[in-house]
N, CA, C and O atoms as a GROMACS GRO file, in nm:
protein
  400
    1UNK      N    1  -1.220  -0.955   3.648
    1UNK     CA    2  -1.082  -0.928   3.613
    1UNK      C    3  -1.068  -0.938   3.462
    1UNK      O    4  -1.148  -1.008   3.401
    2UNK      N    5  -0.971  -0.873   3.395
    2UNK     CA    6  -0.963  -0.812   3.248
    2UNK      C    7  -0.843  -0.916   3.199
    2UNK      O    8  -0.726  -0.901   3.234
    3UNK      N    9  -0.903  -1.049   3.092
    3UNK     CA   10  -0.780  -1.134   3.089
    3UNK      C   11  -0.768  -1.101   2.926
    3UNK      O   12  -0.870  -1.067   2.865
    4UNK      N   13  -0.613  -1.113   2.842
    4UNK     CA   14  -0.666  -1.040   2.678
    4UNK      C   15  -0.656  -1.223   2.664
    4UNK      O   16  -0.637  -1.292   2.765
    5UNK      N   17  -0.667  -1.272   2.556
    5UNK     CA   18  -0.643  -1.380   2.503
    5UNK      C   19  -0.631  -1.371   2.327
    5UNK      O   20  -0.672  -1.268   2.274
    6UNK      N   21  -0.598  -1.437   2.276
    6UNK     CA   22  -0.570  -1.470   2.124
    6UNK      C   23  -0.680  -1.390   2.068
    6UNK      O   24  -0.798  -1.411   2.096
    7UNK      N   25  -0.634  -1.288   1.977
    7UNK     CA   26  -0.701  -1.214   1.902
    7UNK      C   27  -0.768  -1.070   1.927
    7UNK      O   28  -0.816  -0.985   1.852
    8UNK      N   29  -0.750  -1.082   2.064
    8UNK     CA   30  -0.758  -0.905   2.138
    8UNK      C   31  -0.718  -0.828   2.075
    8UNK      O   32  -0.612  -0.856   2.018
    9UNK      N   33  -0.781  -0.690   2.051
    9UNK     CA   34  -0.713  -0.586   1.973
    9UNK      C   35  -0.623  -0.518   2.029
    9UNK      O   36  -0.638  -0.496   2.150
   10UNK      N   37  -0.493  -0.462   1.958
   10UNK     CA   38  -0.398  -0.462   2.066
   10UNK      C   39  -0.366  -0.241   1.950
   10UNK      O   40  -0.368  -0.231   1.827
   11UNK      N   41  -0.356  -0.181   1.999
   11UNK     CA   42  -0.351  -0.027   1.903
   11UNK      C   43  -0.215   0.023   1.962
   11UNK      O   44  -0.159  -0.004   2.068
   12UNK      N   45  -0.180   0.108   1.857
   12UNK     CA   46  -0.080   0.223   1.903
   12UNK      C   47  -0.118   0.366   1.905
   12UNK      O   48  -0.156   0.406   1.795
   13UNK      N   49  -0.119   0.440   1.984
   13UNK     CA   50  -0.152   0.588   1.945
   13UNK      C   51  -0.054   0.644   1.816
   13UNK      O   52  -0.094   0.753   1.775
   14UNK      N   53   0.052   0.597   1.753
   14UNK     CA   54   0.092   0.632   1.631
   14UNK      C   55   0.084   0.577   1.521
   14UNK      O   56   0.149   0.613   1.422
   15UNK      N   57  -0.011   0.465   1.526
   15UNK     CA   58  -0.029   0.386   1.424
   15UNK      C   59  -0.162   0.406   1.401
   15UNK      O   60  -0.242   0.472   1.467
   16UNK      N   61  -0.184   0.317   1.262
   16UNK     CA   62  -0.299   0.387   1.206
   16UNK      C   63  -0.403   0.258   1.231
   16UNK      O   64  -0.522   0.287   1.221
   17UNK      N   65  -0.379   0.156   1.253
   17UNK     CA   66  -0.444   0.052   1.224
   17UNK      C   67  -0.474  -0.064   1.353
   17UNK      O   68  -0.425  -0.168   1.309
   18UNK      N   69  -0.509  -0.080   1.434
   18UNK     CA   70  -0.517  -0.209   1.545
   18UNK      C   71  -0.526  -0.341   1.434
   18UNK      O   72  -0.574  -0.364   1.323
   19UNK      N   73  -0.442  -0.412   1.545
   19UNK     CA   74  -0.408  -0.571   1.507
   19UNK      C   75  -0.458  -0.642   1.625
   19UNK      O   76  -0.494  -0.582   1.726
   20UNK      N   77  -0.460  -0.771   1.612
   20UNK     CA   78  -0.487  -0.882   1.668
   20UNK      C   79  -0.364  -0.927   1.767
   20UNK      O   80  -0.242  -0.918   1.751
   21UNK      N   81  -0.437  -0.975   1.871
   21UNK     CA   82  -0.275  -1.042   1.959
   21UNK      C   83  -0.271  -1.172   1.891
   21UNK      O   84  -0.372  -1.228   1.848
   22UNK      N   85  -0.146  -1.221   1.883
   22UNK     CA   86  -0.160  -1.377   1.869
   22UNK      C   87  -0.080  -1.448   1.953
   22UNK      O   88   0.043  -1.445   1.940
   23UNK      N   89  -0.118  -1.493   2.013
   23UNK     CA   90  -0.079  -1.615   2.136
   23UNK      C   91  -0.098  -1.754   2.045
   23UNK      O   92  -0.196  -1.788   1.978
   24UNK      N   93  -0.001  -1.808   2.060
   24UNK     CA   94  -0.012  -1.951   2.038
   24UNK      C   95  -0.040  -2.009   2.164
   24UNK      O   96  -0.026  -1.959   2.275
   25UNK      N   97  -0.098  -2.166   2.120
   25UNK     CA   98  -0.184  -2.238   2.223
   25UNK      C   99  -0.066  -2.307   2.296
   25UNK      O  100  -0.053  -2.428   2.273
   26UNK      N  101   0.026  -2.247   2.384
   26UNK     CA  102   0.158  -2.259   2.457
   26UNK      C  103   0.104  -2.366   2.605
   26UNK      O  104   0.168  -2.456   2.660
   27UNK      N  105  -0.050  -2.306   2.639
   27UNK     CA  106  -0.082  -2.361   2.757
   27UNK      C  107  -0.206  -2.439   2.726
   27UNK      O  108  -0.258  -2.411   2.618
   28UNK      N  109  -0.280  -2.556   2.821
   28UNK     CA  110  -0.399  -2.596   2.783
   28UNK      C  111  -0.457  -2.554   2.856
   28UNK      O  112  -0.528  -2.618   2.933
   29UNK      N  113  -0.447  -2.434   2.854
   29UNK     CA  114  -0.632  -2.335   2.925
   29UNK      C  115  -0.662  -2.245   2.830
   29UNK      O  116  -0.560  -2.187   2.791
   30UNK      N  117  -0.752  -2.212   2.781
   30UNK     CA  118  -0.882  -2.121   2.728
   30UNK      C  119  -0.959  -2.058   2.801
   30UNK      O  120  -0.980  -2.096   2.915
   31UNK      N  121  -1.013  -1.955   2.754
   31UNK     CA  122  -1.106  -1.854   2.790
   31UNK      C  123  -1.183  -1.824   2.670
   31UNK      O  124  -1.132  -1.741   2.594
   32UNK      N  125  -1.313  -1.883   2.631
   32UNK     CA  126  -1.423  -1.863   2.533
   32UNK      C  127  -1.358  -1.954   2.440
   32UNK      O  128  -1.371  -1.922   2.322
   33UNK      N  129  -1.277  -2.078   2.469
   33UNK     CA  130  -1.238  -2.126   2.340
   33UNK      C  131  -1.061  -2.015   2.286
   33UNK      O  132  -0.973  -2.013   2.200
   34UNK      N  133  -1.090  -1.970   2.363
   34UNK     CA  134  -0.940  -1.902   2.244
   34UNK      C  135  -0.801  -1.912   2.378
   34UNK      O  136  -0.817  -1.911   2.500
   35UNK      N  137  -0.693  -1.921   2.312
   35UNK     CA  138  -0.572  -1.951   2.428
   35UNK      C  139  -0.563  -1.779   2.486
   35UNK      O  140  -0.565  -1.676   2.419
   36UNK      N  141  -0.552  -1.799   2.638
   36UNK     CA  142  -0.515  -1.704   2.708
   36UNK      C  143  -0.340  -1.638   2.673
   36UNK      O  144  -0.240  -1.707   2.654
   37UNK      N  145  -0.345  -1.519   2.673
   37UNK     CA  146  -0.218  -1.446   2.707
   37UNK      C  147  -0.155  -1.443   2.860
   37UNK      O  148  -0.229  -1.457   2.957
   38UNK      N  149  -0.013  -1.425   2.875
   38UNK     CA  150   0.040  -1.409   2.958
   38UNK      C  151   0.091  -1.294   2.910
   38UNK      O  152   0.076  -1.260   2.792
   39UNK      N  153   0.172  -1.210   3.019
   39UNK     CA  154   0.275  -1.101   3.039
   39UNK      C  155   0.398  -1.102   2.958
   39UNK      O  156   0.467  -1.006   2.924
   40UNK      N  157   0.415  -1.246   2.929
   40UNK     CA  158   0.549  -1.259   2.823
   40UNK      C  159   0.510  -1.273   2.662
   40UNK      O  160   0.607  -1.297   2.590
   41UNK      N  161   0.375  -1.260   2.592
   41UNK     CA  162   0.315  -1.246   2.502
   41UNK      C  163   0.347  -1.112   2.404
   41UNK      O  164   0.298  -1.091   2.293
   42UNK      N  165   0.422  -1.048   2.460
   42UNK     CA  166   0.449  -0.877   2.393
   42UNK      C  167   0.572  -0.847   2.264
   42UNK      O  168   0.621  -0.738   2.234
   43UNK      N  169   0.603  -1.001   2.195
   43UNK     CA  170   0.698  -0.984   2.118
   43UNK      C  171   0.656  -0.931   1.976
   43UNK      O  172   0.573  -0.991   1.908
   44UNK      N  173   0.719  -0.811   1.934
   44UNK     CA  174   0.696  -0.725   1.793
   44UNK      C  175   0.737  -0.872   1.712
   44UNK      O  176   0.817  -0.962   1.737
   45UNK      N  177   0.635  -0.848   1.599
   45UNK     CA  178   0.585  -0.878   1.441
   45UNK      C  179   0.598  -1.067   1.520
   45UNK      O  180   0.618  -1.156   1.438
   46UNK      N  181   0.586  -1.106   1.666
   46UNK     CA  182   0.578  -1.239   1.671
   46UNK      C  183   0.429  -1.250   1.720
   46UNK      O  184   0.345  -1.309   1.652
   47UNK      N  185   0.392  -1.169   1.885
   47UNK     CA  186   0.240  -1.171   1.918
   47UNK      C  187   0.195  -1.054   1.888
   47UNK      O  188   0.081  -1.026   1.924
   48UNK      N  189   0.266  -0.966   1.821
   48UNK     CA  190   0.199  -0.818   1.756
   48UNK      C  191   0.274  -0.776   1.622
   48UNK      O  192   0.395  -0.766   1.606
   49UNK      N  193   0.167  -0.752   1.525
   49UNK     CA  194   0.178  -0.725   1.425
   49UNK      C  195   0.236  -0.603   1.368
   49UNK      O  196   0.295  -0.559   1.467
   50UNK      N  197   0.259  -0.519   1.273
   50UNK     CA  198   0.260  -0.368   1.254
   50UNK      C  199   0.145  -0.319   1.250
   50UNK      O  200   0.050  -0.356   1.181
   51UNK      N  201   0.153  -0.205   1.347
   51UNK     CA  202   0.018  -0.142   1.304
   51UNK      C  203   0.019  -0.012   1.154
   51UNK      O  204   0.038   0.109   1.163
   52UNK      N  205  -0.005  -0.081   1.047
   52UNK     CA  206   0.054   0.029   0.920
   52UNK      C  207   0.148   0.122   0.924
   52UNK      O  208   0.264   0.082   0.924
   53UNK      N  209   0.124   0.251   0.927
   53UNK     CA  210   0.224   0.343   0.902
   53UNK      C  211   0.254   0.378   1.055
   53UNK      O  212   0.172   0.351   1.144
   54UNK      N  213   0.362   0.431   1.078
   54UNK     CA  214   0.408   0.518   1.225
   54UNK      C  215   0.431   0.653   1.203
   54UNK      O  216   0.514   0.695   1.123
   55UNK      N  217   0.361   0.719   1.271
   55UNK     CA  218   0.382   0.837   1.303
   55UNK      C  219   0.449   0.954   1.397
   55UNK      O  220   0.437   1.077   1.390
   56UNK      N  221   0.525   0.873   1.488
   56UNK     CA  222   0.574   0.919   1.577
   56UNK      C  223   0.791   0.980   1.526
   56UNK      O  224   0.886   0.909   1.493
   57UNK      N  225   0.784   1.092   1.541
   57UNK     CA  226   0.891   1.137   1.576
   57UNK      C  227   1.020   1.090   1.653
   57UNK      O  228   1.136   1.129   1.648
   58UNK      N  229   0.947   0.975   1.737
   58UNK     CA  230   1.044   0.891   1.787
   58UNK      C  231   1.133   0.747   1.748
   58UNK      O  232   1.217   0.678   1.805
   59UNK      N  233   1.052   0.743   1.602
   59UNK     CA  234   1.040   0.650   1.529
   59UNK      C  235   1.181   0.663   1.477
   59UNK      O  236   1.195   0.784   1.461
   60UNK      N  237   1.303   0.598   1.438
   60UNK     CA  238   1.438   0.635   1.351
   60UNK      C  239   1.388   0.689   1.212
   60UNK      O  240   1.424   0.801   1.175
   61UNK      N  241   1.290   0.594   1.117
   61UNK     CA  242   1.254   0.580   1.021
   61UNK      C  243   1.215   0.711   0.993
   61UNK      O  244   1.280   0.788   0.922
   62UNK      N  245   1.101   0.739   1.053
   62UNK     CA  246   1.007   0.857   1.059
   62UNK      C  247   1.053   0.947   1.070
   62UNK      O  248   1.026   1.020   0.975
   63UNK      N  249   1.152   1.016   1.182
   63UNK     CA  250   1.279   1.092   1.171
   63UNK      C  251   1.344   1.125   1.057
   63UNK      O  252   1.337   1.240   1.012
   64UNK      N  253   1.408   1.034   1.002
   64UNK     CA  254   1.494   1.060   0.905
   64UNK      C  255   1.350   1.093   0.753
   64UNK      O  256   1.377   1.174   0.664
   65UNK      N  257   1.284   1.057   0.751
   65UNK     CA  258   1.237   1.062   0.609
   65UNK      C  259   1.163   1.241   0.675
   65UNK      O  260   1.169   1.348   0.616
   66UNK      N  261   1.133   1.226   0.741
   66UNK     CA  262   1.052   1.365   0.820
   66UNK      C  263   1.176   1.477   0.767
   66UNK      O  264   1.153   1.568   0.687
   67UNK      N  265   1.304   1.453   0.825
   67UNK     CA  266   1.425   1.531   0.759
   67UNK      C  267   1.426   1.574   0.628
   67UNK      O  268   1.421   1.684   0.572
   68UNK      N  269   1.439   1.414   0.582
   68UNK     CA  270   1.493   1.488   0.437
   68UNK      C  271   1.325   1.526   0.326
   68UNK      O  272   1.308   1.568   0.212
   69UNK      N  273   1.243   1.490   0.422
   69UNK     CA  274   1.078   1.638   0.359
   69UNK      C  275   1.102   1.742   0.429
   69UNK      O  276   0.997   1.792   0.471
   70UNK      N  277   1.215   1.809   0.464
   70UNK     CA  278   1.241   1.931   0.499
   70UNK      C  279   1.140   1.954   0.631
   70UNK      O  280   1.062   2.049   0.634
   71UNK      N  281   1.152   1.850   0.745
   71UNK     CA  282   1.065   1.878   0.822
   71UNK      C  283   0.896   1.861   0.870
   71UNK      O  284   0.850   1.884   0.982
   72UNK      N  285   0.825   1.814   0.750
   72UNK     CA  286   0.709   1.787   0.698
   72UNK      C  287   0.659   1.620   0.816
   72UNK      O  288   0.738   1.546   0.756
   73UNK      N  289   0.636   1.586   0.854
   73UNK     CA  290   0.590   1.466   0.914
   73UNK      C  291   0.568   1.354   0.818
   73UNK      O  292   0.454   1.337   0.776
   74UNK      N  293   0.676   1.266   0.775
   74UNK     CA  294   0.641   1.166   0.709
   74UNK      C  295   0.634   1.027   0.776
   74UNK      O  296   0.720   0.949   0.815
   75UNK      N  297   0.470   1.027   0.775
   75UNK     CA  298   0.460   0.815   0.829
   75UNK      C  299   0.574   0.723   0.740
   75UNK      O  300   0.624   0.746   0.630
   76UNK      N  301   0.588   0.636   0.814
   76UNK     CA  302   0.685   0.504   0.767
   76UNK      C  303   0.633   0.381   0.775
   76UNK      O  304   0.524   0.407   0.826
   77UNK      N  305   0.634   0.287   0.762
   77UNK     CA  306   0.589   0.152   0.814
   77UNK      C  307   0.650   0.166   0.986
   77UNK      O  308   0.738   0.228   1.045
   78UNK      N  309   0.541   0.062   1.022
   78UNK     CA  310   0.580   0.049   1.185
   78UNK      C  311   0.614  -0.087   1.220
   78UNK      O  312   0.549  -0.188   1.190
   79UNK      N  313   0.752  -0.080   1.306
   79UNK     CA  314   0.773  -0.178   1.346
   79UNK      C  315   0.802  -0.173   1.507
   79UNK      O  316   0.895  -0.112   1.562
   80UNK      N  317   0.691  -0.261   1.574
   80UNK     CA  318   0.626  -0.246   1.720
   80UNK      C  319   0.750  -0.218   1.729
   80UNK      O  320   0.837  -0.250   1.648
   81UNK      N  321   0.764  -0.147   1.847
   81UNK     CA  322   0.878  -0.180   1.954
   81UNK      C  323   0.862  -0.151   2.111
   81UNK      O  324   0.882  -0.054   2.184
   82UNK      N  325   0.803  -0.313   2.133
   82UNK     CA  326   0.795  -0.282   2.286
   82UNK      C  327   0.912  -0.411   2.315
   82UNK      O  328   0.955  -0.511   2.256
   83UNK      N  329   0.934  -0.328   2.461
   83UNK     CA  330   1.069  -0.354   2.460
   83UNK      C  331   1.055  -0.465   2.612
   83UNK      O  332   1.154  -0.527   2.652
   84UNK      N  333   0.883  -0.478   2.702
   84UNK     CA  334   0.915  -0.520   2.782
   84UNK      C  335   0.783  -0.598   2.859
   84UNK      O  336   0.681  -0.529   2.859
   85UNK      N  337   0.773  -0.710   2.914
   85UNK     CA  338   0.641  -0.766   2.910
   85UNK      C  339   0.527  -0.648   2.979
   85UNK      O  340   0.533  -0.544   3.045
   86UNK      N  341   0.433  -0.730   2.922
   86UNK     CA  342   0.291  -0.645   2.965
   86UNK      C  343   0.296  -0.623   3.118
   86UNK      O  344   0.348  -0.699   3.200
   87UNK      N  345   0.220  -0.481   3.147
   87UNK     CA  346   0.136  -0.469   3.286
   87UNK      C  347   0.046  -0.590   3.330
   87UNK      O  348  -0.069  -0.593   3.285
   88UNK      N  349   0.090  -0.694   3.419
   88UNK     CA  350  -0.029  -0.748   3.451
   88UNK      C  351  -0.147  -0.687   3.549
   88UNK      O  352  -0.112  -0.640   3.657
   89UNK      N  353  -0.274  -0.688   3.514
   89UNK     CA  354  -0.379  -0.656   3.557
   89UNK      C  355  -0.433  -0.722   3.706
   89UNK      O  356  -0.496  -0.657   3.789
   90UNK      N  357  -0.398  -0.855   3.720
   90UNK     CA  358  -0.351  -0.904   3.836
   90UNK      C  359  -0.251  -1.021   3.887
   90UNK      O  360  -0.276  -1.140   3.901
   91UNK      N  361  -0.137  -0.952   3.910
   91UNK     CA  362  -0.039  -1.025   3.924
   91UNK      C  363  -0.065  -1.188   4.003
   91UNK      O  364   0.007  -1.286   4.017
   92UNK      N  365  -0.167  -1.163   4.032
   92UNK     CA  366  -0.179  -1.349   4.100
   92UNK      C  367  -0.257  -1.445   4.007
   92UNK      O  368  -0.267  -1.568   4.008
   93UNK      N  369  -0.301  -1.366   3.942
   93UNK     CA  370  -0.395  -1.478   3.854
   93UNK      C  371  -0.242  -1.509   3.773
   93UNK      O  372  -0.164  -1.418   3.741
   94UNK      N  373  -0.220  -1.648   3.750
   94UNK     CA  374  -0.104  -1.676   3.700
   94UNK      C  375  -0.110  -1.830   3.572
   94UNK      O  376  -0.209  -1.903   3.571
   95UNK      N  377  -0.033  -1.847   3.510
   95UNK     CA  378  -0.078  -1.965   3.457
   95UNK      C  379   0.079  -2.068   3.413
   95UNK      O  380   0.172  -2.068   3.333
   96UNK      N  381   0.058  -2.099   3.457
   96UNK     CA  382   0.203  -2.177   3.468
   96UNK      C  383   0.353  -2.077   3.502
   96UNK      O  384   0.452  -2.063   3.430
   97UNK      N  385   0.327  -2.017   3.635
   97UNK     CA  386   0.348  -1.966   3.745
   97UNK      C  387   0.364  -1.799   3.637
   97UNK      O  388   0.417  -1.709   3.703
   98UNK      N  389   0.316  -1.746   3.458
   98UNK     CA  390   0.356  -1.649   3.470
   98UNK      C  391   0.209  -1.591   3.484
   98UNK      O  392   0.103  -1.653   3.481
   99UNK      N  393   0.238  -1.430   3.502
   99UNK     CA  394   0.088  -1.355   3.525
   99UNK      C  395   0.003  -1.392   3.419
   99UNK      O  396   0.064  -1.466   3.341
  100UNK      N  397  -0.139  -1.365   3.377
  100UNK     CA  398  -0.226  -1.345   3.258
  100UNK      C  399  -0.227  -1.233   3.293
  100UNK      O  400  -0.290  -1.149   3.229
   0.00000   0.00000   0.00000
């Protein structure tokens, strides 16, 4: 079974750069020495970083600067936005009753 823990690379398909997860040591279990993730681990610029520039059209930022280059695709800085805990991989493996 596929568990991420502290420091997993975590990517965006519109970003340019993969970051690190960071989990703080919230629970006293480990996996290789590093604190395990749970499902509630998914908070932007808290357990995920920016991944550099954004490229996506769906972006506000990116949008508007894309506009006023007359259309042209301009990256912006990225700021994650996930909006909702992770897929757990198996909902029973659990650790203080939430998924890993």
């Amino acid at each position: 079974m596929p568990i991420a823990v502290c420091g997993a690379l975590c990517s965006c398909s519109f970003g340019v750069a993969p970051v690190p997860l960071v989990v703080p040591p919230k629970f006293p279990v480990l996996a290789a020495g590093l604190p395990l993730a749970t499902i509630m681990d998914f908070i932007p610029m808290v357990n995920i970083a920016t991944f550099g520039m954004c490229s996506t059209i769906s972006n506000p930022t990116v949008a508007a600067a894309t506009a006023a280059a007359f259309g042209v695709l301009t990256p912006m800085p990225c700021v994650p936005a996930i909006v909702a805990p992770w897929i757990p991989a198996k909902p029973t493996c659990l650790l203080s009753g939430i998924p890993v």
